[in-house]
Structures are given as C-alpha cells and as structure tokens.
C-alpha positions in Angstrom: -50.1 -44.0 81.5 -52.6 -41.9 79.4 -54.9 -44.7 78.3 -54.4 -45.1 74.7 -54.0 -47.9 72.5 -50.4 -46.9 71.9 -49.3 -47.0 75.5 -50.9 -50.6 75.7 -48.4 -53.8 74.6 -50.4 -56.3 72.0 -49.6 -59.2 70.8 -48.1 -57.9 67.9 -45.8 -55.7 70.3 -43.7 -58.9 71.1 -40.9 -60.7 69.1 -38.5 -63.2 69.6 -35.4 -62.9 71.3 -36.4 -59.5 72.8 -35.5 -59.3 76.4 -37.1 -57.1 79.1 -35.7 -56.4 82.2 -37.1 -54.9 85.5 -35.9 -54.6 88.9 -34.6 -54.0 91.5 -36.4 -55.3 94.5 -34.9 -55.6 98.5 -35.5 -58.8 100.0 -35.8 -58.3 104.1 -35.7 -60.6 106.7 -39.3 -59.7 108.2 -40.2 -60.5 104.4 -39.0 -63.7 104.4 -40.2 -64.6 107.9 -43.8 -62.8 107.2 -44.8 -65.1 104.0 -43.0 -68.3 105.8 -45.3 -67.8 108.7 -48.2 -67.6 106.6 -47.8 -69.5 103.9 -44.5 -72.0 103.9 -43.7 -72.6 107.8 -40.5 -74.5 107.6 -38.2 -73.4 110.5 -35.8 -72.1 107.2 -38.0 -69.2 106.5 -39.6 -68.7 109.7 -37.1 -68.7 112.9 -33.4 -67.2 112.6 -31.6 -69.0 115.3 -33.0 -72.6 113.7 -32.2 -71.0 110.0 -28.4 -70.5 111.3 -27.9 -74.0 112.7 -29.1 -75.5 108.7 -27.2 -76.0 105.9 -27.7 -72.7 104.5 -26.6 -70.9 107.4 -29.2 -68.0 107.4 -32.8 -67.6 107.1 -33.8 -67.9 103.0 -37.3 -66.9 101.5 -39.5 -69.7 100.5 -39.2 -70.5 96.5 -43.0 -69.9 96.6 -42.3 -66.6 98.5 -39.5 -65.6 95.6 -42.0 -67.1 92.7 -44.6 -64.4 94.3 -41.9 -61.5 93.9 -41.4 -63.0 90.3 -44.8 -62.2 89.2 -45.0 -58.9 91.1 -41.6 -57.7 89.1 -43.0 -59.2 85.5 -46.0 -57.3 86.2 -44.2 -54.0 86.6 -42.0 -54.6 83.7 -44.6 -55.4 81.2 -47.8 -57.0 82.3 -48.9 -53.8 83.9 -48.9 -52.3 80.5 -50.4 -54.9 78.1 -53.2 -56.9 76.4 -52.7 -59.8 78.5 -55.9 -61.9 79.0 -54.4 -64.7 81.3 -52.4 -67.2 81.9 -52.4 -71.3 80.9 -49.9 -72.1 83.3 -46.2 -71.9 83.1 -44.6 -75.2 81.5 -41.4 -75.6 84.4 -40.3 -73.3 87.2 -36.5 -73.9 89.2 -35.1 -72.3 92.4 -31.5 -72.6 91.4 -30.0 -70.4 94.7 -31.5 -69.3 97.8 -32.6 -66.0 98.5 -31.6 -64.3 101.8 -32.4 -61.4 104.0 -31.0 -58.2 102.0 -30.7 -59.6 98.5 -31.4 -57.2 95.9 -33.3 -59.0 93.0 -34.3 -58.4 89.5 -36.2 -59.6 86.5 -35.2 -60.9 83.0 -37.9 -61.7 81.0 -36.5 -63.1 76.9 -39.4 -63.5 75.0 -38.9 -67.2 73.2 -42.1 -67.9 70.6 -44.8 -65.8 69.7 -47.8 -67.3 68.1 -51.3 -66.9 67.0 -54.2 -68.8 68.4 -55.4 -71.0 66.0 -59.0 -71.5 67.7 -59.3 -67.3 68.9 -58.2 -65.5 66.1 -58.5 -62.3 68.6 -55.5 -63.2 70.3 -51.8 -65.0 70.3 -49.4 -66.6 73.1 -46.1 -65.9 74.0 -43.8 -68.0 75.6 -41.0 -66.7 77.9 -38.4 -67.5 79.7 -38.1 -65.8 82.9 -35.5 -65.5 85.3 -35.2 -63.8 88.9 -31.0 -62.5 89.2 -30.0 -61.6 92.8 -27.3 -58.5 93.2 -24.5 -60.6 92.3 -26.1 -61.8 89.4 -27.2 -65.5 90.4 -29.9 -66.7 88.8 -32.1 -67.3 91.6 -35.0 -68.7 89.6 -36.4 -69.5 86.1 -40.0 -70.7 85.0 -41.2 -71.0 81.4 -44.1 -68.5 81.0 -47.1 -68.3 79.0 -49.7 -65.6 78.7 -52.2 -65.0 76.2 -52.5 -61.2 74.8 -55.3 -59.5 72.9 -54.7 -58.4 69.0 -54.1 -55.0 68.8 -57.7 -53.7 67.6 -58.5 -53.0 63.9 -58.7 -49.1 63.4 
C-alpha cells in the first residue's frame, strides 16, 4: 500500500449489496487444540481421543476460536485497508457447522446499510453481514457487523 487517500476505503467507498470476499485460511488440529487449551478448555477442542468418543466424532475449533479467524480474514479483506474507527458491537453472531482439523475457510462479507452519523457528521456506519464458508461451502458462521468509517477528507 503506498499510503494515499486513494488506496484507503471511506465511508463513501461502501454500498449496498456489494459483497467482498477473502480467504482461504487452513484450519489444523494443533490450532484448534492451541486456543481450546487457552481459551475454551472443553475436552471437544482440547483432547482427540475424548473429541472421537462425542457426538461430533473429531476434535472441532471453539466457535470463539472460528469468530477469532472471522475477524482476522475481514481484516485482510477490507479492514486492513480502510477508515474504520471501531466497532459498536456486532448485533447477532451463529455457529451454524463445526469446524474441524484441516478445513479450509473463507470470508463473505455483503455489505447490508450504509448510513451517516447523525450526531458525527465526520463519519457513517455500515452494517454487514458476514459469513465464514468452509471448503465445501458450509456456512460455518454468520454475525451481523457494524463498524464506523471516517469521511473521506474534503480536498
């Protein structure tokens, strides 16, 4: 990236119904059992042998673990690039299908509103709705985004 305005995304760069898409990202099993250990330590994403003997018949990554890779993949495919000033929250999130050692995962981000602050007239929100898609093309995940993004600056 050269640093210019123009290589930066504003505001004004998104509309409505536009869909990005980023990916793809390998999911391993020393992944899945890394963040488990450290941050979700249900036998499920943390042993194998008690993974096989549950219902899903394999270890699976934690949805917090697969919300993590979310943001890492929206990042590269357009945060990385943009305006953004933070986030309010995101208004739902679903894990939909488990993820498990070896899936290959990607992003799909569809822009759904776009609007101006009312109280900040420097900047606007837009809404998404974002969804992780495993190599077979599950949707793994989905959470309704929100971000606020600068104005492009007056010349």
């Amino acid at each position: 990236m050269s640093g210019t305005d123009t290589d930066i995304r504003y505001f004004e760069d998104f509309t409505v119904g536009e869909v990005l898409t980023w990916g793809s990202l390998r999911v391993t099993a020393e992944d899945i059992i890394r963040f488990g250990i450290e941050f979700d330590p249900i036998p499920i994403h943390t042993d194998a042998a008690a993974a096989a003997d549950s219902q899903f018949g394999t270890l699976i990554a934690s949805g917090w673990h697969v919300a993590a890779l979310m943001q890492r993949m929206q990042y590269e495919c357009y945060i990385k690039r943009s305006s953004v000033i933070a986030s309010p929250g995101v208004d739902g999130m679903a894990f939909l299908v488990p993820v498990r050692p070896g899936d290959q995962l990607s992003l799909r981000a569809e822009i759904t509103e776009v609007r101006s602050s009312k109280s900040k007239p420097d900047r606007g929100i837009v809404r998404g709705l974002i969804s992780v898609i495993n190599q077979e093309g599950a949707t793994v995940m989905t959470k309704q985004s929100k971000a606020l993004f600068k104005r492009r600056p007056e010349a």
